[in-house]
C-alpha positions in Angstrom: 229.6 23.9 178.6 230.5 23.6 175.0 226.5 24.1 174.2 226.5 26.6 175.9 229.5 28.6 174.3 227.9 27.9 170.8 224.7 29.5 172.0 226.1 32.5 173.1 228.6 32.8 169.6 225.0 31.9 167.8 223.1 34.6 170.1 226.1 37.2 169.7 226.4 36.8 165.6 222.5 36.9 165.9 222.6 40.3 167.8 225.1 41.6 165.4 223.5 40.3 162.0 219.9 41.9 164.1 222.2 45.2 163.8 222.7 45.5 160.3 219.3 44.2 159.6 218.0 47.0 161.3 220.7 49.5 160.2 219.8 48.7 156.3 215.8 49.2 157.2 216.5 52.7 159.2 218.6 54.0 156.3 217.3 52.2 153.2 214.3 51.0 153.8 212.1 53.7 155.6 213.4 57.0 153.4 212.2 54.8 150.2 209.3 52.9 151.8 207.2 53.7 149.2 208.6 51.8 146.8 209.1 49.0 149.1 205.4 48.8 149.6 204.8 48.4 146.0 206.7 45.4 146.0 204.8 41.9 146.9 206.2 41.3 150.3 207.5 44.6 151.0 204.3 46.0 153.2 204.5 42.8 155.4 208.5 42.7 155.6 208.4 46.6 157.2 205.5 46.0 159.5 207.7 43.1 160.9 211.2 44.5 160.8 209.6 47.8 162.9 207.1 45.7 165.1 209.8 42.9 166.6 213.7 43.8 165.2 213.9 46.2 167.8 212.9 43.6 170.1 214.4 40.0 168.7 217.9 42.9 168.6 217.7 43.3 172.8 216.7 39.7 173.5 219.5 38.2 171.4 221.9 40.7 173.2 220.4 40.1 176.6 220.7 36.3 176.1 224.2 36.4 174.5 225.7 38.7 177.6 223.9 36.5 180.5 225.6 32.8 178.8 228.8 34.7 178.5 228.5 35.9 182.5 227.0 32.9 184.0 230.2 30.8 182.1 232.8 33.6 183.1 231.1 34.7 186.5 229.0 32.1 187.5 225.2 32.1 188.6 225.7 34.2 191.9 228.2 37.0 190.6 225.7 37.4 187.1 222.6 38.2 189.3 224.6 40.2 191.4 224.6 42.5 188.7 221.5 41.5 186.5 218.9 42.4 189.4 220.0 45.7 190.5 220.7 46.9 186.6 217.3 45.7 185.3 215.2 46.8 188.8 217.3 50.3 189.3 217.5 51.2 185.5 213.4 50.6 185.7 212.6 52.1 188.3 214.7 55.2 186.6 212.9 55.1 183.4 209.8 54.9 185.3 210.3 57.7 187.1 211.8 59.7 184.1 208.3 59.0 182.2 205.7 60.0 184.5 207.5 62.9 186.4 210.6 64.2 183.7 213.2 63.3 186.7 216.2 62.5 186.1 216.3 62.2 182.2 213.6 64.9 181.4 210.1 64.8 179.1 210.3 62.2 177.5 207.7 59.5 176.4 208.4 55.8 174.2 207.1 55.4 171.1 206.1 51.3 169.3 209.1 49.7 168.3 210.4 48.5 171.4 207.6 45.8 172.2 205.4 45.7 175.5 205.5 48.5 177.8 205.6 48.3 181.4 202.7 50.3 183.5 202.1 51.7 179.7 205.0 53.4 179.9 208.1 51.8 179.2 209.5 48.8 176.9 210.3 46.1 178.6 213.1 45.7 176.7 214.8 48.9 178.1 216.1 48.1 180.8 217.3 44.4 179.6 219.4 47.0 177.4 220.7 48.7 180.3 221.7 45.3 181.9 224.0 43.8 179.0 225.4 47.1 177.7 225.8 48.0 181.4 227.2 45.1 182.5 229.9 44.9 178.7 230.8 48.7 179.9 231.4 48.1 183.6 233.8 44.8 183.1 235.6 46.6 180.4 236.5 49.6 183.2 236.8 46.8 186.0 239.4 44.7 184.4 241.3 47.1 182.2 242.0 49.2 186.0 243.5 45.6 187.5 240.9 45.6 190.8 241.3 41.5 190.9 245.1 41.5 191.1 245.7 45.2 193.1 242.5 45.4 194.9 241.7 49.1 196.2 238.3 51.0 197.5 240.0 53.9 194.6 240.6 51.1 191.8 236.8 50.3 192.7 235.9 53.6 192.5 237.4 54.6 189.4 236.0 51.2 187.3 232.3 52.6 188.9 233.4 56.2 187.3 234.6 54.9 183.9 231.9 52.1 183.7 229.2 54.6 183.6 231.3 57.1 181.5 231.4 54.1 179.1 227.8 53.3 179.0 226.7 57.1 178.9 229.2 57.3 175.7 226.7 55.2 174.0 223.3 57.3 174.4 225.4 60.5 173.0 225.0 58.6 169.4 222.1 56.7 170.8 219.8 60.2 171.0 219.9 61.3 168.2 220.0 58.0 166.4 216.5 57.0 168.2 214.8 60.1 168.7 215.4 62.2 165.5 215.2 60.0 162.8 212.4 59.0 160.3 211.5 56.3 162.3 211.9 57.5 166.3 211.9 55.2 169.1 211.2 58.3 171.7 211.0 61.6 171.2 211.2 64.5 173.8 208.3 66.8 175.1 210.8 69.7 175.2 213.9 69.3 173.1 217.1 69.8 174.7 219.7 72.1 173.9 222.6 69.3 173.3 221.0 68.4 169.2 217.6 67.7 171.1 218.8 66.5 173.6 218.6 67.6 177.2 221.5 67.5 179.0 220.1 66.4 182.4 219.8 63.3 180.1 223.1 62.3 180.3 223.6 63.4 184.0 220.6 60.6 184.3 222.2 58.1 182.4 225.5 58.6 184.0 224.2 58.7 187.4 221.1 55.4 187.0 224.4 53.4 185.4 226.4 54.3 188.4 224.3 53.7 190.9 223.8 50.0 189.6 227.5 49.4 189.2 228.0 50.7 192.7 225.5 47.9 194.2 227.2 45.2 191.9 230.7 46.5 193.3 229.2 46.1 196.9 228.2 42.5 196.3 231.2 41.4 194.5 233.7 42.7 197.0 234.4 39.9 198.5 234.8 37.0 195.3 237.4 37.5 193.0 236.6 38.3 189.3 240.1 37.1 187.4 239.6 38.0 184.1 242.2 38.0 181.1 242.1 39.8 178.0 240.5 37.3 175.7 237.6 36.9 178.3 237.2 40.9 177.8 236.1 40.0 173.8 232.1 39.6 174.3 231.9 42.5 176.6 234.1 44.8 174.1 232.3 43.3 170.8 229.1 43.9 172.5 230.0 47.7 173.3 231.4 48.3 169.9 228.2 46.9 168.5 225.9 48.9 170.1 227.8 52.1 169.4 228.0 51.5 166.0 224.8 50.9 165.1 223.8 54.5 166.9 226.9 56.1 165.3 226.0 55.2 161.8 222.6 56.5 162.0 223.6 59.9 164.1 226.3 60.7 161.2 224.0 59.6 158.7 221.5 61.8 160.0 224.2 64.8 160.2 224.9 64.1 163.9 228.8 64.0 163.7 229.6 66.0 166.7 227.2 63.6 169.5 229.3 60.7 167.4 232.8 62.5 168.0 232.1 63.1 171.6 231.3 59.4 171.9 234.3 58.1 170.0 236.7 60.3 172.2 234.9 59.4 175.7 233.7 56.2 174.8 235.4 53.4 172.0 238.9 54.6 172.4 238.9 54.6 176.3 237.2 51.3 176.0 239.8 50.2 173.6 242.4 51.0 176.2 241.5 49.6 179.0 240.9 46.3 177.2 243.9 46.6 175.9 245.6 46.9 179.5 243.8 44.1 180.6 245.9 41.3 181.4 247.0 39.1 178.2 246.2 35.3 178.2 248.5 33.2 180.1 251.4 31.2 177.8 252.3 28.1 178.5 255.8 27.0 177.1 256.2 23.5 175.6 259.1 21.3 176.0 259.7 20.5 171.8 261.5 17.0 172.7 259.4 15.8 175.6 256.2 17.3 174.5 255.7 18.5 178.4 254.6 21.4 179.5 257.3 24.3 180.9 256.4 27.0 183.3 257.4 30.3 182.2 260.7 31.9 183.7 260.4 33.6 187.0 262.4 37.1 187.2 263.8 37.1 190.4 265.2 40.5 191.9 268.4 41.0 193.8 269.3 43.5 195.6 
């Protein structure tokens, strides 16, 4: 277990450091690539930074959330939600590409590595399953449904999980699809700063659905969860928002990144924060023995 722990901290700092790497080329780099391709190395260094940091970014993430859920979760509970995120958000983006449905006109550009039936990177939905999975455990444990189980508790960590996740595409948009270096880019732009807004309904309501089947199949084992076990997921989120937030408000985006901060990170921060806190155990200073905590007992 402790190997695997410092693979996940290696794959997490890895996704993180992959972040900033790719931050710096998006706003340094690629508005003074010229001058980079004067340089010795500088023609080969952007060919591979836009060909594979995309990629090597996801994979690191994807690798980082699935040790952190198989250690937390276990095996059965991790595929429970890993299958129907990465074969429901799929099928969605497949759809979305070759008919418009739900997300609109939109088509994938290099960047992103191999595309599936042409069409989409398969590293799309890997990104739906690990930010997916970060937003929907936030929501989950921050509402308690472990401790006071409830078909509305269950509901309502469905609601705010994809609420969550569909914060991050409203700095994700613009971020990918506007910039000097787009990673899609949409047949008809959309009235919300490009952006369709059927997008978000399709984002909102692929994320859902996904959650919904995971919440099916982990109704009956318990998911006991305490606030330090919440870190991963909400690093992960915060992650992943920032690096679209910098580049939206870079680019002049500040209202998507607003919207995303109110809706998104400070929701998030709150429900981690309700979460429950890490169990204390008292110790006995003289006999170096362990002490339960008090008990409050009522009486009426």
């Amino acid at each position: 277990m402790k190997q695997l722990v410092i693979a996940e901290r290696f794959c997490l700092v890895g996704h993180i450091l992959s972040k900033a790497f790719g931050l710096a080329g998006l706003l340094l780099v690629v508005p003074h690539a010229e001058a980079i391709l004067n340089l010795a190395a500088g023609q080969t260094a952007i060919q591979w930074s836009m060909a594979g940091g995309g990629v090597f970014d996801i994979l690191l993430g994807t690798v980082a959330v699935s040790i952190y859920a198989y250690r937390t979760l276990g095996l059965q509970l991790t595929l429970a939600f890993m299958l129907p995120a990465i074969t429901i958000s799929l099928l969605s983006e497949l759809l979305g590409t070759s008919t418009g449905f739900p997300f609109g006109d939109y088509s994938y550009l290099s960047g992103l590595g191999y595309k599936i039936a042409g069409l989409v990177p398969f590293t799309i939905p890997l990104s739906w399953f690990y930010v997916g999975l970060a937003s929907y455990l936030i929501a989950r444990v921050g509402l308690d449904t472990t401790q006071k189980p409830s078909w509305l508790r269950h509901i309502g960590s469905v609601l705010l999980g994809a609420m969550l996740f569909t914060s991050w595409d409203f700095v994700l948009e613009p971020a990918m699809s506007q910039t000097s270096f787009p990673f899609w880019y949409w047949e008809q732009p959309g009235a919300f700063f490009g952006t369709p807004y059927r997008n978000y309904a399709g984002w909102y309501g692929t994320s859902a659905l996904f959650m919904s089947v995971a919440t099916l199949l982990w109704r009956k084992m318990p998911l006991k969860l305490e606030r330090s076990q919440l870190n991963l997921p909400l690093v992960v989120y915060l992650s992943n928002f920032g690096f679209g937030a910098a580049i939206s408000g870079a680019s002049g985006f500040s209202i998507p990144v607003l919207l995303g901060l109110l809706v998104g990170v400070i929701p998030a921060m709150y429900l981690w924060r309700m979460a429950q806190p890490t169990a204390t155990i008292a110790i006995d200073t003289a006999n170096q023995v362990p002490v339960a905590p008090p008990i409050e007992v009522a009486v009426k």
